[in-house]
DSSP file (Angstrom, degrees, kcal/mol; ACC not computed):
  #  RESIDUE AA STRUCTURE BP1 BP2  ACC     N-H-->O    O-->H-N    N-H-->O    O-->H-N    TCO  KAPPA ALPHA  PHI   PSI    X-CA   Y-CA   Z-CA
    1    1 A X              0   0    0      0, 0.0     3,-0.1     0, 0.0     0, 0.0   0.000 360.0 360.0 360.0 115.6  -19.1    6.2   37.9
    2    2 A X        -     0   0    0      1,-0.2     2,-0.4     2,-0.0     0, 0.0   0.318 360.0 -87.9 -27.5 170.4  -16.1    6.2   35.8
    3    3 A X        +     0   0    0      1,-0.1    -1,-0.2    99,-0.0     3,-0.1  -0.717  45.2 171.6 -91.9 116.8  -15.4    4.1   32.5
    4    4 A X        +     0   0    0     -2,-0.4     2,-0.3     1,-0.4    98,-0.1   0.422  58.3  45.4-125.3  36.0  -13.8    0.5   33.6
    5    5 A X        +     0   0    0     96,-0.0    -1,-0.4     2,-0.0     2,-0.3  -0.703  52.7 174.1-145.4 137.9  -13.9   -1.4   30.3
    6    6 A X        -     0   0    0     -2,-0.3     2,-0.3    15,-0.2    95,-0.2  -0.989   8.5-178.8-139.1 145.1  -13.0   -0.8   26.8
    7    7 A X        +     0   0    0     93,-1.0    93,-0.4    -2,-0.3     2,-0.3  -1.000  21.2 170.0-136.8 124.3  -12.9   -3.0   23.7
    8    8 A X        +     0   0    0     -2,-0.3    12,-1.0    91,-0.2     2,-0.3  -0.937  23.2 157.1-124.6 120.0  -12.2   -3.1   20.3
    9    9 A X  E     -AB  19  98A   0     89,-1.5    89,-2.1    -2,-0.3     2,-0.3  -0.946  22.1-151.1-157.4 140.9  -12.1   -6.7   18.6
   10   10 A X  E     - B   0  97A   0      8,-1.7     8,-0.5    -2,-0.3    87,-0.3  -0.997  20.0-117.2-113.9 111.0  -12.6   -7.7   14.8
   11   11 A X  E     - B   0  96A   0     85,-1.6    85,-0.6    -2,-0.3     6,-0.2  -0.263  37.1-143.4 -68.0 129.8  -13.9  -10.5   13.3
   12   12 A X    >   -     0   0    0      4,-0.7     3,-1.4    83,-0.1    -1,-0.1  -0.188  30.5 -92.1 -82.9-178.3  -11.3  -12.3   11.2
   13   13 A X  T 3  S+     0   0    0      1,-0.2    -1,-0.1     2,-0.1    -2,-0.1   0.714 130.1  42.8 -72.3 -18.1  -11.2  -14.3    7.8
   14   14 A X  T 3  S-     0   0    0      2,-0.2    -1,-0.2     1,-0.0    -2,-0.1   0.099 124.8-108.1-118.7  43.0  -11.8  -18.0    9.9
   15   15 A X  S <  S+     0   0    0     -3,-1.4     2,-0.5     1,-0.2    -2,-0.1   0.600  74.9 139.3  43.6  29.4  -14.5  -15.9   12.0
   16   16 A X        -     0   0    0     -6,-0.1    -4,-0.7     1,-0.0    -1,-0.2  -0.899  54.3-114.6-104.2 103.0  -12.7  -15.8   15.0
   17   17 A X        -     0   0    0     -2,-0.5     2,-0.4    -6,-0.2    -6,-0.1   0.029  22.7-160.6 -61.3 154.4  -12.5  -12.6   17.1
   18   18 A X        -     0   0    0     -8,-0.5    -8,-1.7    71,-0.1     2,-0.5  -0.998   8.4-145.2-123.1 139.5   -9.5  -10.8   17.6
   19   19 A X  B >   -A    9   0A   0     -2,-0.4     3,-0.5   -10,-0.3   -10,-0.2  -0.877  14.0-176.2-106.5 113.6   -9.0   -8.3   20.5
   20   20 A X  T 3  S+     0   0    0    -12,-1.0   -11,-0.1    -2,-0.5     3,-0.1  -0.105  77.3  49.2 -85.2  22.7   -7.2   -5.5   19.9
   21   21 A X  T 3   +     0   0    0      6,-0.2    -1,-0.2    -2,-0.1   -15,-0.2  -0.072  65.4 127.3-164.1  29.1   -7.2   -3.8   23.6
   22   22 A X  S <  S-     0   0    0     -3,-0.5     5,-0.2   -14,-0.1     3,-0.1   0.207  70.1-126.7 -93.8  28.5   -6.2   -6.8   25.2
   23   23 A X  S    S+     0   0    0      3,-2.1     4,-0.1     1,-0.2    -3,-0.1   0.601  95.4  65.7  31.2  47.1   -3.0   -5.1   27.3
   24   24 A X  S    S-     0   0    0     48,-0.0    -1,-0.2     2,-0.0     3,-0.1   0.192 119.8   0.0 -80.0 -86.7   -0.7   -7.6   26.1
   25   25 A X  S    S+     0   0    0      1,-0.2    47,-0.9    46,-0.1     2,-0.3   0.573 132.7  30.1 -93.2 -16.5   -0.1   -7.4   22.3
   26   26 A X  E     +C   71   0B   0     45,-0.3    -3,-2.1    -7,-0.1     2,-0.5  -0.952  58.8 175.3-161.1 104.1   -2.4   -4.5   21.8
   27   27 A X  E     -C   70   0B   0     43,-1.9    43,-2.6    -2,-0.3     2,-0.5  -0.975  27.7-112.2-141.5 178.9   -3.8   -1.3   23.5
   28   28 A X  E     -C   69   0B   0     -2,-0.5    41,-0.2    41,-0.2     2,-0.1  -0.667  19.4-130.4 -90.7 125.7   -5.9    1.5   22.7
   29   29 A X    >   -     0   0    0     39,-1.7     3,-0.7    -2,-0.5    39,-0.2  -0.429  27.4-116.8 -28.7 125.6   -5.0    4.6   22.4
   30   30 A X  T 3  S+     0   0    0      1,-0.2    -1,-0.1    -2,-0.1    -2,-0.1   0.860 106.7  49.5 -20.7 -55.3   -7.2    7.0   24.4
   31   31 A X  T >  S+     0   0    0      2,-0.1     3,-1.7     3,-0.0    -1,-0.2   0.873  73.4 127.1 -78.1 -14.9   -8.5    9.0   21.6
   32   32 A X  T <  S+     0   0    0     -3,-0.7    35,-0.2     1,-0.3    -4,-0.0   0.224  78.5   0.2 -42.9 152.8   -9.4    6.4   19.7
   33   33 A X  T 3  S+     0   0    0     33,-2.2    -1,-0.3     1,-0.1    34,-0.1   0.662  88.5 123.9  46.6  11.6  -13.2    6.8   18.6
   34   34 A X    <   +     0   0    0     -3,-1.7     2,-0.3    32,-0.2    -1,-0.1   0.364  64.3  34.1-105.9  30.9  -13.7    9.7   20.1
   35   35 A X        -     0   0    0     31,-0.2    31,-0.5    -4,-0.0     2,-0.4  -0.865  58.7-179.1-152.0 149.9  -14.9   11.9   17.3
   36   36 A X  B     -F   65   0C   0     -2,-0.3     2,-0.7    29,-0.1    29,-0.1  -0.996  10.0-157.5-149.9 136.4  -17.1   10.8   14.2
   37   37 A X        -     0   0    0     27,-0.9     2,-0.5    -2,-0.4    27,-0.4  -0.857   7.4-148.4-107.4 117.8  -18.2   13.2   11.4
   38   38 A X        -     0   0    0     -2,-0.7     2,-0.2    25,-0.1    25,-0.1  -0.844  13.4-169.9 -80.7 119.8  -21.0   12.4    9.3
   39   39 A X        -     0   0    0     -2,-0.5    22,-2.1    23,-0.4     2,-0.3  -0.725  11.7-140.3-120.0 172.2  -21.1   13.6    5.6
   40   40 A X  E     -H   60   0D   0     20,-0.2     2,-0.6    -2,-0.2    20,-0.2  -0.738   6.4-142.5-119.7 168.0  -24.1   13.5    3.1
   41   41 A X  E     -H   59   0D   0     18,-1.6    18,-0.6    -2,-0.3     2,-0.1  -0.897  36.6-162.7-121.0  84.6  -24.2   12.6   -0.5
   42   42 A X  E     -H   58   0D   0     -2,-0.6     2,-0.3    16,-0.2    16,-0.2  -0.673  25.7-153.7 -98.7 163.5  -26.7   15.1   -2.0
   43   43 A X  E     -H   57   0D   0     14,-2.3    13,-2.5    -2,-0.1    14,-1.8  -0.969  29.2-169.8-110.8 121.4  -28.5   15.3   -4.8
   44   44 A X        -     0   0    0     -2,-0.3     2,-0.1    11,-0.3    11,-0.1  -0.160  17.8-158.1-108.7 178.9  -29.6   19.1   -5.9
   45   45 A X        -     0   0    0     -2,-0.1     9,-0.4     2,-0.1    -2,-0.0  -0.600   6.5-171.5-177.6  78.2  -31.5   21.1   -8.0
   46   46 A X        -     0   0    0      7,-0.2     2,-0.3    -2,-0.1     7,-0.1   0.029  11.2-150.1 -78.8-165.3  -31.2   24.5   -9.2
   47   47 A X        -     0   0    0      5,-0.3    -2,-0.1     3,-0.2     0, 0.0  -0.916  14.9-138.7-155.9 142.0  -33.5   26.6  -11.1
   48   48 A X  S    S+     0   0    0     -2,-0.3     3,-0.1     1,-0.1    -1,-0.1   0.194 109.6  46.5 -78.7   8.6  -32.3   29.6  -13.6
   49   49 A X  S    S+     0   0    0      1,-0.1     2,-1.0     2,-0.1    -1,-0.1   0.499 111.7  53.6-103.9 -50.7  -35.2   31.9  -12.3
   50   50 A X  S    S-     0   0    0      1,-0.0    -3,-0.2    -4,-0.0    -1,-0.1  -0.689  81.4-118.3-101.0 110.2  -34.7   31.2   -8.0
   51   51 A X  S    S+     0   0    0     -2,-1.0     2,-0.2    -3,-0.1    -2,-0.1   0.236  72.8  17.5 -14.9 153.4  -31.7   31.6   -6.2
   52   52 A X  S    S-     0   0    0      2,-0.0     2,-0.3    -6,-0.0    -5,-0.3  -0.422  90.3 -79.1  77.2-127.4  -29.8   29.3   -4.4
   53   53 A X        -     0   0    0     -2,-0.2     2,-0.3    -7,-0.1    -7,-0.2  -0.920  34.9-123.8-160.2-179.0  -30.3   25.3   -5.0
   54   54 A X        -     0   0    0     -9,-0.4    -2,-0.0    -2,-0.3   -11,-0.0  -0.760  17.8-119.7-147.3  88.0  -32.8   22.9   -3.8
   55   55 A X        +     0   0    0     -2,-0.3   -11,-0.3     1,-0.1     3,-0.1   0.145  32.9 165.7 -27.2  98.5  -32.4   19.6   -1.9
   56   56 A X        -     0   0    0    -13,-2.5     2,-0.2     1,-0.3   -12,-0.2   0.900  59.5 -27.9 -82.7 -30.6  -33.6   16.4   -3.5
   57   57 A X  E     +H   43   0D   0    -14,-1.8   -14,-2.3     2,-0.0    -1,-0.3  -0.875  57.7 171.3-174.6 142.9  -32.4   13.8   -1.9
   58   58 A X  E     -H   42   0D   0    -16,-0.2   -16,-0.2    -2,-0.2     2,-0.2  -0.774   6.0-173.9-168.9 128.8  -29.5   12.7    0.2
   59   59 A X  E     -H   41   0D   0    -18,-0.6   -18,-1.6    -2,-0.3     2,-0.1  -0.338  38.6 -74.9 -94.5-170.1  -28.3   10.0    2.2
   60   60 A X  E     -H   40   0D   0    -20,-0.2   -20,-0.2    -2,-0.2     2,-0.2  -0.637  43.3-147.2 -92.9 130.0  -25.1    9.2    4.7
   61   61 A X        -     0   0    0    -22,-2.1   -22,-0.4    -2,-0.1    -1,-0.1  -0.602  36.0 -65.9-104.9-176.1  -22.3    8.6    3.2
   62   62 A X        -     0   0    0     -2,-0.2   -23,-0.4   -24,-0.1     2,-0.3   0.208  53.4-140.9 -51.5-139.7  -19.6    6.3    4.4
   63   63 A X        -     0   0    0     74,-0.3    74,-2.6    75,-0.1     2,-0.3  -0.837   7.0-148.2-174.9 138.6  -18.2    7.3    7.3
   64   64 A X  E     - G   0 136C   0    -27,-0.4   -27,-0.9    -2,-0.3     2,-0.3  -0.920  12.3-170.6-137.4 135.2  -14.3    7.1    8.4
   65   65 A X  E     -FG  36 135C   0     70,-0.9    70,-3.0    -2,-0.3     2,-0.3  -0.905  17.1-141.4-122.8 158.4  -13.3    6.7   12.2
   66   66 A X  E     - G   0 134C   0    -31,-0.5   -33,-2.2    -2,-0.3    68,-0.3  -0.826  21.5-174.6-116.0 155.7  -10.0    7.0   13.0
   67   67 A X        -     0   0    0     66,-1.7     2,-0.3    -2,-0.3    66,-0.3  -0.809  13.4-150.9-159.1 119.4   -8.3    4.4   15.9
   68   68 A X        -     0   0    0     -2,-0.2   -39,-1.7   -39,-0.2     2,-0.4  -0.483  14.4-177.7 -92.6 135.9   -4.9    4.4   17.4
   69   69 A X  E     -CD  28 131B   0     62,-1.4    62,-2.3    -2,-0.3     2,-0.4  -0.976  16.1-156.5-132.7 138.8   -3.5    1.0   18.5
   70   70 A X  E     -CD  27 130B   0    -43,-2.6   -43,-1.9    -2,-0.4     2,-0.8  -0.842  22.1-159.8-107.5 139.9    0.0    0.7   20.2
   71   71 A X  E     -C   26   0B   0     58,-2.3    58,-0.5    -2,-0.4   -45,-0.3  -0.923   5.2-160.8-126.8 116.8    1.2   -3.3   19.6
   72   72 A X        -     0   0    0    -47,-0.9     2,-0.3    -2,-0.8    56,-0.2  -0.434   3.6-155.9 -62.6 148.8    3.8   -4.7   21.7
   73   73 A X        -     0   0    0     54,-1.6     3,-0.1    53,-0.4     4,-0.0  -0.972  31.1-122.4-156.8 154.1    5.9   -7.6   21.3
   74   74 A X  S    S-     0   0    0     -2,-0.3     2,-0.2     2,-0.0    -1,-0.1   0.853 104.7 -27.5 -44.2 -40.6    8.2  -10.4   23.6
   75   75 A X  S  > S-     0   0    0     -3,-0.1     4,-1.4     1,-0.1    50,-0.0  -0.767 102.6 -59.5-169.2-174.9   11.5   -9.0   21.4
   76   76 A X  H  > S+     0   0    0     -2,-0.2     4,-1.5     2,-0.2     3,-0.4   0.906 132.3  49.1 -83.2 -48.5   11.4   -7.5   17.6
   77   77 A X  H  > S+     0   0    0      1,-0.2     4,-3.1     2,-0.2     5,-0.3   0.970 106.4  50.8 -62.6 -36.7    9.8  -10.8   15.8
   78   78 A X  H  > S+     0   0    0      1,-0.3     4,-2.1     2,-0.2    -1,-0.2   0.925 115.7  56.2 -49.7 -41.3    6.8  -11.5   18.3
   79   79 A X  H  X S+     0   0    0     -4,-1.4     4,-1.3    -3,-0.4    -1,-0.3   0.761 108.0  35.6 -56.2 -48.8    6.6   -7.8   17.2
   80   80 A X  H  X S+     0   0    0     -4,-1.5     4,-1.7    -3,-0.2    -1,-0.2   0.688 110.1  65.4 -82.9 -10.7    6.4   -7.8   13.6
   81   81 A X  H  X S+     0   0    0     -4,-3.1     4,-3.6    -5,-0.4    -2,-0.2   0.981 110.8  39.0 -75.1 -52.1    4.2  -11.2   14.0
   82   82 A X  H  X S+     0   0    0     -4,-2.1     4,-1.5    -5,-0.3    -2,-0.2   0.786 111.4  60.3 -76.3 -20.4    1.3   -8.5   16.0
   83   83 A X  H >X S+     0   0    0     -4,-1.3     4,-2.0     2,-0.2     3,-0.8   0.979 114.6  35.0 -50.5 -74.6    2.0   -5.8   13.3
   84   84 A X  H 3X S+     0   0    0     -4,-1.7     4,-4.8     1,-0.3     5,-0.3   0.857 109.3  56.2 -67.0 -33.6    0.9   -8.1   10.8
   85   85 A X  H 3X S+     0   0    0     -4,-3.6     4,-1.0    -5,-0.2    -1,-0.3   0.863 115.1  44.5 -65.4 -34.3   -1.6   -9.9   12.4
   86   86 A X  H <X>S+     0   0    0     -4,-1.5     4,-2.3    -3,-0.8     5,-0.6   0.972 114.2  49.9 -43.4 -71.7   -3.2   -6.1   12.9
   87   87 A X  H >X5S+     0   0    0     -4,-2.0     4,-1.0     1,-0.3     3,-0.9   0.818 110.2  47.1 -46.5 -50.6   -2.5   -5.2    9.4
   88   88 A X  H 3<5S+     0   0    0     -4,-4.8    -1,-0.3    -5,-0.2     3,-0.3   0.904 116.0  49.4 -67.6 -31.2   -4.1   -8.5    7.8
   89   89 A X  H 3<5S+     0   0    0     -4,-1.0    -1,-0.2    -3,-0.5    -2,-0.2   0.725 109.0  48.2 -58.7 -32.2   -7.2   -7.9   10.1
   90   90 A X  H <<5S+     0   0    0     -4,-2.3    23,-5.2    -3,-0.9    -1,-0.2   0.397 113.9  54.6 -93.8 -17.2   -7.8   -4.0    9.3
   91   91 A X     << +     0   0    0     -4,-1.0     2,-0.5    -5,-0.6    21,-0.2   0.360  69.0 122.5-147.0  59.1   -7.6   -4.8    5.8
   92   92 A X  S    S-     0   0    0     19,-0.1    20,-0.3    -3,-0.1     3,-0.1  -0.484  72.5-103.5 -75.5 132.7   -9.9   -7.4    4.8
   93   93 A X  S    S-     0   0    0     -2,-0.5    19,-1.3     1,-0.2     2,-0.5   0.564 102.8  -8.9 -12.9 -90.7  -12.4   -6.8    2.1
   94   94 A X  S    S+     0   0    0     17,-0.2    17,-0.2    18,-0.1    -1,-0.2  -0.973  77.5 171.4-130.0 107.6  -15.2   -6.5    4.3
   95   95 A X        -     0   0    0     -2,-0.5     2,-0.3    15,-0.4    15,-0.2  -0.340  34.4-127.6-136.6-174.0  -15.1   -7.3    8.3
   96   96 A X  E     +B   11   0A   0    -85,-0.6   -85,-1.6    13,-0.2     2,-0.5  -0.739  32.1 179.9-129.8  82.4  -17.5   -6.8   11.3
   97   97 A X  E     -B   10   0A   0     11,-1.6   -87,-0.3   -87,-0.3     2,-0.2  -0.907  10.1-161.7-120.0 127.3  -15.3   -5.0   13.9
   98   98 A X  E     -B    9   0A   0    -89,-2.1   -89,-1.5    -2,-0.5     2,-0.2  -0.543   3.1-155.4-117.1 157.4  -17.4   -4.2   17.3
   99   99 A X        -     0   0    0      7,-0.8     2,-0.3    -2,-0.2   -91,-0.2  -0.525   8.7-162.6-174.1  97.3  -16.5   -1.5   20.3
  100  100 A X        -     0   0    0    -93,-0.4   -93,-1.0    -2,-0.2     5,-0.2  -0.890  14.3-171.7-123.7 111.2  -17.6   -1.6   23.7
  101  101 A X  S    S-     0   0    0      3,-0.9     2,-0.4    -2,-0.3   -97,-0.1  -0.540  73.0 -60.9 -28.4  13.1  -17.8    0.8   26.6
  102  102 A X  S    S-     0   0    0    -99,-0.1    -2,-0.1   -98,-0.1    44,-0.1  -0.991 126.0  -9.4-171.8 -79.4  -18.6   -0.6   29.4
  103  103 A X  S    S+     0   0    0     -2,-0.4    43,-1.7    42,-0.1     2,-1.0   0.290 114.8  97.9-106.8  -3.0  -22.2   -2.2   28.6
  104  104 A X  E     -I  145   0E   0     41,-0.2    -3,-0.9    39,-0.0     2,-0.4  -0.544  56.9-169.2-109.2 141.5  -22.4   -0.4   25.3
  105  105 A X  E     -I  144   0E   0     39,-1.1    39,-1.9    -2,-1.0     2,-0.2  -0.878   8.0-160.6-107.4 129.2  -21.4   -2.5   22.4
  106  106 A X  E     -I  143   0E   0     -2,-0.4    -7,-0.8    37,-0.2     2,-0.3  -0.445   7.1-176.6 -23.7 126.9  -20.9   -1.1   18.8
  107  107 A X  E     +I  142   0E   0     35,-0.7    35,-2.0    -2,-0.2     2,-0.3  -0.720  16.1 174.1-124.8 161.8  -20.9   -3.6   15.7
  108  108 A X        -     0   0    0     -2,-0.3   -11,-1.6    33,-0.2     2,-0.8  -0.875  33.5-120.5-171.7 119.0  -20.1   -1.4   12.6
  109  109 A X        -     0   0    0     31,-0.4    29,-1.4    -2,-0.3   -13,-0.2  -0.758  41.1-150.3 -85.3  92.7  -19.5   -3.1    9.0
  110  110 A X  B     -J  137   0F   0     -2,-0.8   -15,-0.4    27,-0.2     2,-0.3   0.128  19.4-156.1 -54.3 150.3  -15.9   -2.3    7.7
  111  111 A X        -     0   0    0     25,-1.4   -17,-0.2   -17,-0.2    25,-0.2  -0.953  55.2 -64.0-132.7 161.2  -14.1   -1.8    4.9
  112  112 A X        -     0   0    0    -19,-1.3    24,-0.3    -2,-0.3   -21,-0.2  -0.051  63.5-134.7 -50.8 134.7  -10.5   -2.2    4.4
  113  113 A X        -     0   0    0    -23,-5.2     2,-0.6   -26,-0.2    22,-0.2  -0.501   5.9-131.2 -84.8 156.1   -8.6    0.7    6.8
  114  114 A X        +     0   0    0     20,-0.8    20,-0.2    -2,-0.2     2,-0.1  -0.911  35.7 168.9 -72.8 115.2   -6.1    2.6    5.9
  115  115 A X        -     0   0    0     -2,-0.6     2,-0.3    18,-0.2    18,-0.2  -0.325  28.5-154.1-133.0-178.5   -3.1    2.8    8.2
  116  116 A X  E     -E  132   0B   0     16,-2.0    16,-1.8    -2,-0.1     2,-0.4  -0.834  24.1-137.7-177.0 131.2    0.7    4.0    8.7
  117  117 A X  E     -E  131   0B   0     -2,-0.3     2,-0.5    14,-0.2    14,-0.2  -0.728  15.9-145.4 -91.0 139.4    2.9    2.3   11.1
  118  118 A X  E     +E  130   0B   0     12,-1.8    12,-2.3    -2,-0.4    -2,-0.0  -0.937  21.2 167.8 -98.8 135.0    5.6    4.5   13.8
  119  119 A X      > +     0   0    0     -2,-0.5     5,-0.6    10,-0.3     4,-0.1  -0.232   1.8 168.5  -8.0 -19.4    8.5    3.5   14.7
  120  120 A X  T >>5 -     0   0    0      1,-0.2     3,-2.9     3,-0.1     4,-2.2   0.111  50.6 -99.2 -49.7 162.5   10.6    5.8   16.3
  121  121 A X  H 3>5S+     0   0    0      1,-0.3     4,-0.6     2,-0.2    -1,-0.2   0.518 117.1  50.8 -74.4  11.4   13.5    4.7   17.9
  122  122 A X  H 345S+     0   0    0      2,-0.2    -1,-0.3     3,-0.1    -2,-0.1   0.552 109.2  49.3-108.1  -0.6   12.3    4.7   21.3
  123  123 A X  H X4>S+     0   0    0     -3,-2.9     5,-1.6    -4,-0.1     3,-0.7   0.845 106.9  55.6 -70.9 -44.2    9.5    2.7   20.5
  124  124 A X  H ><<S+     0   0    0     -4,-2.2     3,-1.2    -5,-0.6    -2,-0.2   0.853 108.3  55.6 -71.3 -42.1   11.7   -0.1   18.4
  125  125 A X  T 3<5S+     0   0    0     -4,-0.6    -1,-0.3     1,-0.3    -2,-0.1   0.143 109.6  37.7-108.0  10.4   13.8   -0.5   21.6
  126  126 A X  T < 5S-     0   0    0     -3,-0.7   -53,-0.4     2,-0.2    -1,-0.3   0.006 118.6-112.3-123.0   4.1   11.0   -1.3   24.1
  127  127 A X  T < 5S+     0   0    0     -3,-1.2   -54,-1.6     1,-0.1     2,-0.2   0.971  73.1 138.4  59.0  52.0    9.4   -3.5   21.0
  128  128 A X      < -     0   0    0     -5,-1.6     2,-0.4   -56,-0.2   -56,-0.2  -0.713  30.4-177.5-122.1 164.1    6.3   -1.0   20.7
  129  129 A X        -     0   0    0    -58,-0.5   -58,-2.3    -2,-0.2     2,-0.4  -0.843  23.2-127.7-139.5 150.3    5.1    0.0   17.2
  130  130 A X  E     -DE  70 118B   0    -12,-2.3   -12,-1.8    -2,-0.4     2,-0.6  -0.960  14.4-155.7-115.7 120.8    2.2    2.6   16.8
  131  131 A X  E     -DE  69 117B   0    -62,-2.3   -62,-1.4    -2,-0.4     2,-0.3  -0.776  10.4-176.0 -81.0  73.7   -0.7    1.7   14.7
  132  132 A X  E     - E   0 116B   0    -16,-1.8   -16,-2.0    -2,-0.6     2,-0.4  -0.648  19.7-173.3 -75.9 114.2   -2.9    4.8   13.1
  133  133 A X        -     0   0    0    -66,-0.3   -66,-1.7    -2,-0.3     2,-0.2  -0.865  22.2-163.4-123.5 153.8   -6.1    3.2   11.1
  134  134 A X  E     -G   66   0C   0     -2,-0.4   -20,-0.8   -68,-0.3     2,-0.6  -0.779  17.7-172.3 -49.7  35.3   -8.4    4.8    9.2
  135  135 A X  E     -G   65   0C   0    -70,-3.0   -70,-0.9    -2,-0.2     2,-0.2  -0.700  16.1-142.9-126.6 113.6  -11.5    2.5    8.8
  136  136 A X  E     -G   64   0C   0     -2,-0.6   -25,-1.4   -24,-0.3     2,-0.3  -0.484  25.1-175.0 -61.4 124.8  -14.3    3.1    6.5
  137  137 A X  B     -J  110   0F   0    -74,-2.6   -74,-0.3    -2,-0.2   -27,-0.2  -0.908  33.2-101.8-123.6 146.6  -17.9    2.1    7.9
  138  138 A X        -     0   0    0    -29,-1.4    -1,-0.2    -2,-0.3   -75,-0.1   0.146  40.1-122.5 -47.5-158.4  -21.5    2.0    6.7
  139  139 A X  S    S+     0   0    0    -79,-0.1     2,-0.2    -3,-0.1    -1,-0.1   0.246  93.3  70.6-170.0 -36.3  -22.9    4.8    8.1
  140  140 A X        -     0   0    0    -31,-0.1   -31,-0.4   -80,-0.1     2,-0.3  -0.652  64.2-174.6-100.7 154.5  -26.0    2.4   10.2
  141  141 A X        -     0   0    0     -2,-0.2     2,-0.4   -33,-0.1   -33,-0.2  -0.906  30.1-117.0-146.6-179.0  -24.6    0.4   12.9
  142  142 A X  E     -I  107   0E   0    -35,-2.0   -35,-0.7    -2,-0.3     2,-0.5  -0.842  35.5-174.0-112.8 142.9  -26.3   -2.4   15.4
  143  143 A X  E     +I  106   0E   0     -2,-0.4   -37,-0.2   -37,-0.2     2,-0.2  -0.919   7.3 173.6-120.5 149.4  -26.0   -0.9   19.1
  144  144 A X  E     -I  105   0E   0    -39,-1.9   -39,-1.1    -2,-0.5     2,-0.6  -0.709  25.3-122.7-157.0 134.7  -27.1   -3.3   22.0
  145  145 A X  E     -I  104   0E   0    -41,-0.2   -41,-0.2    -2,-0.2   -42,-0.1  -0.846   5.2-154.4  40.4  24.4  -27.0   -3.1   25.9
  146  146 A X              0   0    0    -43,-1.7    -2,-0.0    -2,-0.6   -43,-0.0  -0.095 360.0 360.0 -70.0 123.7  -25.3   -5.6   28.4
  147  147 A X              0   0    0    -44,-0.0    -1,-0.2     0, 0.0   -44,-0.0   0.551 360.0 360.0-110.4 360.0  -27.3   -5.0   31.6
């Protein structure tokens, strides 16, 4: 069985989802999410008598997924209107942004993304932008199930 639904939607500043993969204003790139690195923050120990070093302690540090969004628009404002409405969404202080696979759902606690808009001129003259994010996450996320 193939993949038939994908989602990416972010809760906004008046707690209202937005969905970013709705194949209108907004879809997802293919690669998006699909690789995530995990780094550690350790804490060490050496010794001036034994080699090497010695683990004390170390947890997950934040974690960066990267997510590609291509944004459409009616004509060039409708265009800059869903550019911005991305951009204010990806970089709010602190967000909830959730990301669902057919019945498996994501929530992952955000920090403002880091992004860079394209342009080229064959995008601006079909009223397409590309959207490259960045977005730093806690490291735990909530998973759940739709059966």
């Amino acid at each position: 069985m193939s993949l038939s639904f994908v989602s990416l939607r972010v809760l906004d500043q008046n707690r209202r989802w937005v969905e970013f993969n709705d194949h209108i204003s907004y879809v997802l790139e293919a690669s998006t999410f699909n690789e995530t690195s995990v780094t550690w923050r350790r804490q060490t120990t050496e010794s001036p008598y034994i080699g090497g070093r010695f683990l004390v302690h170390a947890v997950e540090d934040t974690v960066e997924e990267s997510a590609v969004i291509y944004i459409y628009g009616q004509d060039q404002v409708d265009l800059e209107d869903n550019i911005q409405k991305a951009i204010s969404t990806f970089t709010q202080t602190s967000y909830i942004m959730e990301f669902v696979l057919d019945e498996s759902r994501k929530q992952f606690e955000c920090e403002m993304a880091d992004y860079s808009i394209s342009r080229p001129r064959e995008l601006t003259h079909n009223n397409m932008a590309i959207l490259n994010l960045r977005i730093p996450r806690f490291p735990e996320f909530d998973r759940s199930v739709d059966y």
